[in-house]
C-alpha positions as CSV (number, residue, x, y, z in Angstrom):
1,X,-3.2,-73.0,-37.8
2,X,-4.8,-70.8,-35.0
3,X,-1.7,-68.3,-35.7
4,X,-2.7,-68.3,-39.7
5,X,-6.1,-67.9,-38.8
6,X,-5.4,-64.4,-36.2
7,X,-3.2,-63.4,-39.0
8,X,-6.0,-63.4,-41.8
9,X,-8.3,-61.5,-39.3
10,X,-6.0,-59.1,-38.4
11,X,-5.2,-58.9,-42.3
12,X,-9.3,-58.3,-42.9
13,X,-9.6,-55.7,-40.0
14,X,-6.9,-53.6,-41.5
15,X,-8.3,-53.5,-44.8
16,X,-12.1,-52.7,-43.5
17,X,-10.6,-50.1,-41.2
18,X,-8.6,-48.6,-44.5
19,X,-11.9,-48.2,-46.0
20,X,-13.7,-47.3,-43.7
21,X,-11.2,-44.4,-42.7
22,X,-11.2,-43.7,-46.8
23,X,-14.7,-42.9,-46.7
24,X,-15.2,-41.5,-43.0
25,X,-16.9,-44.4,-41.1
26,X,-14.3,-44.5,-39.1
27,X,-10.9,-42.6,-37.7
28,X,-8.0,-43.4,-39.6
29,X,-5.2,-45.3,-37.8
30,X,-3.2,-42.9,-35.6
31,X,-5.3,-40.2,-35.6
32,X,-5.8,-37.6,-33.1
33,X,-8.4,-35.1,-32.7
34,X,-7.4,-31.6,-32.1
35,X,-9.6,-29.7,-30.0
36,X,-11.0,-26.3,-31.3
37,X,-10.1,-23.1,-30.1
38,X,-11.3,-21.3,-27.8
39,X,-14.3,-19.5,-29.2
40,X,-14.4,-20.8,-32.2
41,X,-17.1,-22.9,-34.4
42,X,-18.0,-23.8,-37.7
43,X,-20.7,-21.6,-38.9
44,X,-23.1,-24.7,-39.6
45,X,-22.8,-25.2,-35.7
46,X,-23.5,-21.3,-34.7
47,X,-26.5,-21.2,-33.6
48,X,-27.2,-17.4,-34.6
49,X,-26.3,-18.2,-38.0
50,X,-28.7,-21.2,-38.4
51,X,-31.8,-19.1,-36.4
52,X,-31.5,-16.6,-39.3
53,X,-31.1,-18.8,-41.9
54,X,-34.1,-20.7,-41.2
55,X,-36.3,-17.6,-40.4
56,X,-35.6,-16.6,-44.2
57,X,-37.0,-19.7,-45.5
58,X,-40.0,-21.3,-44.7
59,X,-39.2,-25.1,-45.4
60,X,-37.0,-25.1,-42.4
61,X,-37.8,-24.9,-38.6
62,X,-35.1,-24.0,-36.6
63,X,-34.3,-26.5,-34.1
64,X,-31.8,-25.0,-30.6
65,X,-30.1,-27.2,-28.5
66,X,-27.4,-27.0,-25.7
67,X,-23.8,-27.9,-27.4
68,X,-25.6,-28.4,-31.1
69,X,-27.8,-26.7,-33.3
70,X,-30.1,-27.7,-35.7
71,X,-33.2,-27.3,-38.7
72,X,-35.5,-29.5,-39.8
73,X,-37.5,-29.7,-43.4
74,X,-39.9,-31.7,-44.9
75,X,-39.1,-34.5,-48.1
76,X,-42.0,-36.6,-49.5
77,X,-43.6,-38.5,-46.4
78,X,-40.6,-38.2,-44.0
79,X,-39.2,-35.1,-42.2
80,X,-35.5,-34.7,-42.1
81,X,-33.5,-32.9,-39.0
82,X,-29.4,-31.9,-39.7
83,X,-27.4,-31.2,-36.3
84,X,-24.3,-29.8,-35.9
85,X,-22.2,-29.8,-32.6
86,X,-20.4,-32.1,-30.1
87,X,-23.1,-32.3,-27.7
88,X,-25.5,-35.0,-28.4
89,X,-28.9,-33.4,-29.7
90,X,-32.0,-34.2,-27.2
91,X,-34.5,-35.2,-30.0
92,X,-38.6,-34.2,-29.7
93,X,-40.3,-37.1,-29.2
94,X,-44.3,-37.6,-30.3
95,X,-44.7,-34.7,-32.9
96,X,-46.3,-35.8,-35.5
97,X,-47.0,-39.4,-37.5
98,X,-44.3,-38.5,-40.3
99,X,-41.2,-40.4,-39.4
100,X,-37.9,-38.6,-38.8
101,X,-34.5,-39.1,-40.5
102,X,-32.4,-37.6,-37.2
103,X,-28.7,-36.7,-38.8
104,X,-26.0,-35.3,-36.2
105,X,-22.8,-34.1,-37.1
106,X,-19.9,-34.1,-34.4
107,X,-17.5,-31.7,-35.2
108,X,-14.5,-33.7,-33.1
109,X,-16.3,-36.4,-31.4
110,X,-15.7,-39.9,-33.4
111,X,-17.5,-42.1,-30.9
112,X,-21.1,-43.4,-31.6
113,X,-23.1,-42.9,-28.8
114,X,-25.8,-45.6,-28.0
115,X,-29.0,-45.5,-30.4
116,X,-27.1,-44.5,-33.3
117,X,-25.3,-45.0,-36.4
118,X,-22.8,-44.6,-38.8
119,X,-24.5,-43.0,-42.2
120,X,-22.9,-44.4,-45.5
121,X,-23.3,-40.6,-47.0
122,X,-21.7,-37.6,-46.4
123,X,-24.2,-35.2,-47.1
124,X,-22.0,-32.1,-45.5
125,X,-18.4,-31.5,-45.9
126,X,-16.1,-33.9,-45.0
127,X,-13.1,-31.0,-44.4
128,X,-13.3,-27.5,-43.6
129,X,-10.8,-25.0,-42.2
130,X,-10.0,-21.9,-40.3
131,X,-7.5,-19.7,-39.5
132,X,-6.2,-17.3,-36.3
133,X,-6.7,-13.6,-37.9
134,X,-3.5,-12.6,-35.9
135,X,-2.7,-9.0,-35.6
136,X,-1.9,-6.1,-38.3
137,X,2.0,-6.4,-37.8
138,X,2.5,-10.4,-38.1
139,X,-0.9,-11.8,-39.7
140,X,0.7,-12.8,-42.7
141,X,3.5,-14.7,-40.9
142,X,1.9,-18.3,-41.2
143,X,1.1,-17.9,-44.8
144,X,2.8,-20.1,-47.5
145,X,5.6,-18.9,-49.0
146,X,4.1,-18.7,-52.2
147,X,1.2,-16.7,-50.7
148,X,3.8,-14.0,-49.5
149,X,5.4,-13.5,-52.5
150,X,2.1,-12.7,-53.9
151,X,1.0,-10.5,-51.0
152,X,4.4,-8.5,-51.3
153,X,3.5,-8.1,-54.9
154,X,0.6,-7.0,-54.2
155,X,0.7,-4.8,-52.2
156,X,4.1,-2.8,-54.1
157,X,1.7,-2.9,-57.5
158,X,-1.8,-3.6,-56.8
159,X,-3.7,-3.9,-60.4
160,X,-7.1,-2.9,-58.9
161,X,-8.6,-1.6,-56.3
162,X,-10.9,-3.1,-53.8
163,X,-14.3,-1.9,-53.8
164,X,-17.3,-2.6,-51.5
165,X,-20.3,-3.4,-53.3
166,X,-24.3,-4.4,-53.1
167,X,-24.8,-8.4,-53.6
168,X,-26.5,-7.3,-57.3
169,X,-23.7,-5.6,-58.1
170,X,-21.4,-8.3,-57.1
171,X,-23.6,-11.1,-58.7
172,X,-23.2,-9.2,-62.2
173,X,-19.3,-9.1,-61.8
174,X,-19.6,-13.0,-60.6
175,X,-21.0,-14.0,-64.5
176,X,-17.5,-13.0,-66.1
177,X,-16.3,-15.4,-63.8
178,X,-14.3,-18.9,-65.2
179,X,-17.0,-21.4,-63.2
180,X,-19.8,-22.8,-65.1
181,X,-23.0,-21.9,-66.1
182,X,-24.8,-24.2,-63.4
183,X,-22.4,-23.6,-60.6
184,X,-22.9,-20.4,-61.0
185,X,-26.6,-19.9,-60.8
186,X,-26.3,-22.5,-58.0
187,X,-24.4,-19.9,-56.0
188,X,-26.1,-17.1,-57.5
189,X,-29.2,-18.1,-55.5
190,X,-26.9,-19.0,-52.5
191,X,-25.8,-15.4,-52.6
192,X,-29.3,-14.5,-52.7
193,X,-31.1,-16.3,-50.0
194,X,-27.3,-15.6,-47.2
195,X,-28.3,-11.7,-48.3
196,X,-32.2,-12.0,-47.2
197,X,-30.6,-14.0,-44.1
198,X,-28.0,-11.9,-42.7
199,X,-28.8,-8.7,-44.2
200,X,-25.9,-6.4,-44.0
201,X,-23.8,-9.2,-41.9
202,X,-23.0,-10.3,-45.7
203,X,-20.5,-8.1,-47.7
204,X,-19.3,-8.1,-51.0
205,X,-15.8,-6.7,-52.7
206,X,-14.7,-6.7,-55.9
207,X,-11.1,-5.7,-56.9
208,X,-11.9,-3.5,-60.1
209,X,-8.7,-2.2,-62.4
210,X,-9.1,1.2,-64.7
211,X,-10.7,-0.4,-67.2
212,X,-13.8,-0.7,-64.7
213,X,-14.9,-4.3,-65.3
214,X,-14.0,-6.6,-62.2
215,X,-11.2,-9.1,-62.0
216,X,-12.1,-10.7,-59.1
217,X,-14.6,-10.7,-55.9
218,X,-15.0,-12.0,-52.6
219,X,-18.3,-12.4,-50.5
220,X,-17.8,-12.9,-47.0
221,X,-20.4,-13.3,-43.7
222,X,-19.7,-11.6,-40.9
223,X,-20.8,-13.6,-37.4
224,X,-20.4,-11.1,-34.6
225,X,-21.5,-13.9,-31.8
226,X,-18.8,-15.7,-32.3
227,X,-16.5,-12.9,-33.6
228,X,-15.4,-15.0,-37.0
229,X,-15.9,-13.9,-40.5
230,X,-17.1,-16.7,-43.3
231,X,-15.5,-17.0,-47.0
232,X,-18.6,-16.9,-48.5
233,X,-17.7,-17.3,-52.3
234,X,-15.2,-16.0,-54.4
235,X,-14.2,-15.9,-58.3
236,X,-11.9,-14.4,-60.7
237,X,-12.1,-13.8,-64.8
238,X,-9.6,-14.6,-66.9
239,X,-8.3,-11.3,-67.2
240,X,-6.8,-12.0,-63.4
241,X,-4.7,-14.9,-64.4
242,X,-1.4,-15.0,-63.4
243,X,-1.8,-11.7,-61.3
244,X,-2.0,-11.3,-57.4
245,X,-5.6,-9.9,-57.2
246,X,-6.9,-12.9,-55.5
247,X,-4.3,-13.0,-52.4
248,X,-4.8,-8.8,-52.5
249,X,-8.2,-10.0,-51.9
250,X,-7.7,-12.2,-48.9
251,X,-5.1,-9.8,-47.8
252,X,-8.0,-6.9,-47.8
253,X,-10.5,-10.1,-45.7
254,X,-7.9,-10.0,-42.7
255,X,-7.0,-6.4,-42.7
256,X,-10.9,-5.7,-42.5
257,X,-11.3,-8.7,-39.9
258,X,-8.3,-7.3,-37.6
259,X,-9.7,-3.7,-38.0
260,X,-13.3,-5.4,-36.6
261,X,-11.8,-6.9,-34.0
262,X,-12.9,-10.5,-35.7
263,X,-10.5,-13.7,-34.0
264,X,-11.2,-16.1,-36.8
265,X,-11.5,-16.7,-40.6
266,X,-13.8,-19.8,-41.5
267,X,-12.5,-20.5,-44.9
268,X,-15.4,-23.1,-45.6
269,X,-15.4,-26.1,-47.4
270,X,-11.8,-27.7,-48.6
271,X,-11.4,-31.2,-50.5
272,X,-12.0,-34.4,-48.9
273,X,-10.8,-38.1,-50.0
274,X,-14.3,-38.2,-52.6
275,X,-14.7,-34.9,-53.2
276,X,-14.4,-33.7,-56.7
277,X,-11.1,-33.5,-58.5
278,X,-12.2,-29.6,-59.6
279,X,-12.2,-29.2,-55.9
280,X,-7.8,-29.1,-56.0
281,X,-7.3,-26.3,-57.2
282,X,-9.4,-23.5,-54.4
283,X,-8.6,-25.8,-51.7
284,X,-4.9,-25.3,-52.1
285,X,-5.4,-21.8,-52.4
286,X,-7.5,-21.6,-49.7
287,X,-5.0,-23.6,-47.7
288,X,-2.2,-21.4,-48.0
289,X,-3.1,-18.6,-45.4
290,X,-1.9,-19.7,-42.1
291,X,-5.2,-22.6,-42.1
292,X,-6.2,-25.4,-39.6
293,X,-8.5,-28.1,-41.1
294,X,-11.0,-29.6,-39.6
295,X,-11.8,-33.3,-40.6
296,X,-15.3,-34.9,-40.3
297,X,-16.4,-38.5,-40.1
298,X,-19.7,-39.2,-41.6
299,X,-22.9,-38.1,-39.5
300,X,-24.5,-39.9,-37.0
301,X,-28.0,-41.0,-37.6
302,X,-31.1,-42.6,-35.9
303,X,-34.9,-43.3,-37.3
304,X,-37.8,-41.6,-34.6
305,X,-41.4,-40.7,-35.0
């Protein structure tokens, strides 16, 4: 009876710890934690990046700390705080009578330190990646297969040339794009409010044929302090379908990165296990340049005054 018994529990753990590791409560069995490179960090976890961020808006106070960074903003009654970073953040104590929704976000830490928990939301992403910029002979040489074909053709027939552009320029190319209406002024104001941020630390291409109306673009952030460009955004028309404009695109981001002397590409936000099935289709072509991923649990959190 006892041995039934251990079985059944064991039975229950392993079915709790499948859905917990579905929905990023909790490592998935056999999982190991790489370590990030040297030099490199997410840009939510740069502390640069966030300073200027929160200088261009108001709502958010910008919030350092040794190993994390972090902002904090104001919704109904309570005040919210967002961390990023491995270190655990030191947390002001006695500022005010609002109460404080405290979220932290490791980037490869899974355990939970005292005084916090797991949060049942993931209000970042739950998978991002990067990838080694390499040098101008062999960059290319971790790319997908399919990605080099596309590259080589590229590159022996380019349809369009690459053009550097203001961010109103690029937004009016961005509206022939395939997205919809909403995501697209969503981003629109992204674009926007990155551009007041970073100033000219954000640039814009777009890969324009003869016929002068864009087939494609591709914003990108550069971050000098850690020496690592961002994929900003990108979109193509229907005209570009079935052509290699959008790899002659990423192709143009590493030459330009290697010529800048840039050691990483943060390609952003890929699909997670509830993400969005629309998600698919740029996080395989984002995945197909040499990348690394980078897989979160959900935050950490804690209540303070």
């Amino acid at each position: 009876m006892r041995n039934a018994w251990i079985a059944v529990k064991e039975r229950v753990h392993r079915y709790l710890h499948t859905i917990g590791s579905r929905y990023g409560l909790v490592p998935p069995a056999g999982h190991v934690v790489q370590p990030l490179p040297e030099g490199f960090l997410p840009h939510q976890a740069v502390e640069a990046v966030v300073k200027r961020e929160t200088t261009a808006d108001p709502t958010y106070l910008f919030l350092p700390n040794v190993g994390s960074v972090g902002r904090r903003w104001r919704v109904g009654l309570w005040q919210v705080e967002m961390h990023h970073g491995d270190t655990e953040p030191v947390l002001e104590r006695g500022i005010g009578k609002r109460r404080r929704l405290i979220q932290w976000q490791p980037l490869t830490r899974t355990d939970v330190p005292r005084g916090w928990w797991r949060s049942l939301i993931m209000p970042n992403f739950a998978i991002t990646g990067y990838a080694p910029v390499g040098n101008i002979e062999t960059y290319w040489h971790g790319w997908s297969n399919h990605a080099k074909r596309h590259r080589k053709k590229w590159l022996a027939s380019p349809n369009a040339t690459i053009q550097p552009v203001d961010v109103e320029t690029f937004i009016a190319a961005y509206q022939h794009g395939t997205l919809d209406w909403l995501t697209k002024r969503m981003f629109i104001w992204m674009l926007r409010y990155r551009d007041r941020a970073h100033g000219s630390r954000m640039r814009y291409w777009l890969a324009v044929p003869s016929t002068g109306q864009a087939l494609a673009g591709l914003a990108i952030l550069d971050i000098p302090e850690t020496r690592t460009s961002l994929h900003v955004i990108a979109f193509y028309t229907k005209q570009a379908r079935g052509s290699s404009v959008n790899y002659g695109l990423i192709d143009h981001w590493f030459r330009d990165a290697i010529a800048s002397g840039w050691r990483y590409l943060d390609f952003d936000a890929f699909r997670g296990p509830t993400d969005p099935a629309q998600w698919a289709g740029f996080s395989r072509f984002k995945g197909q340049f040499g990348t690394r991923y980078i897989t979160y649990l959900k935050p950490l959190i804690r209540i303070v005054r």
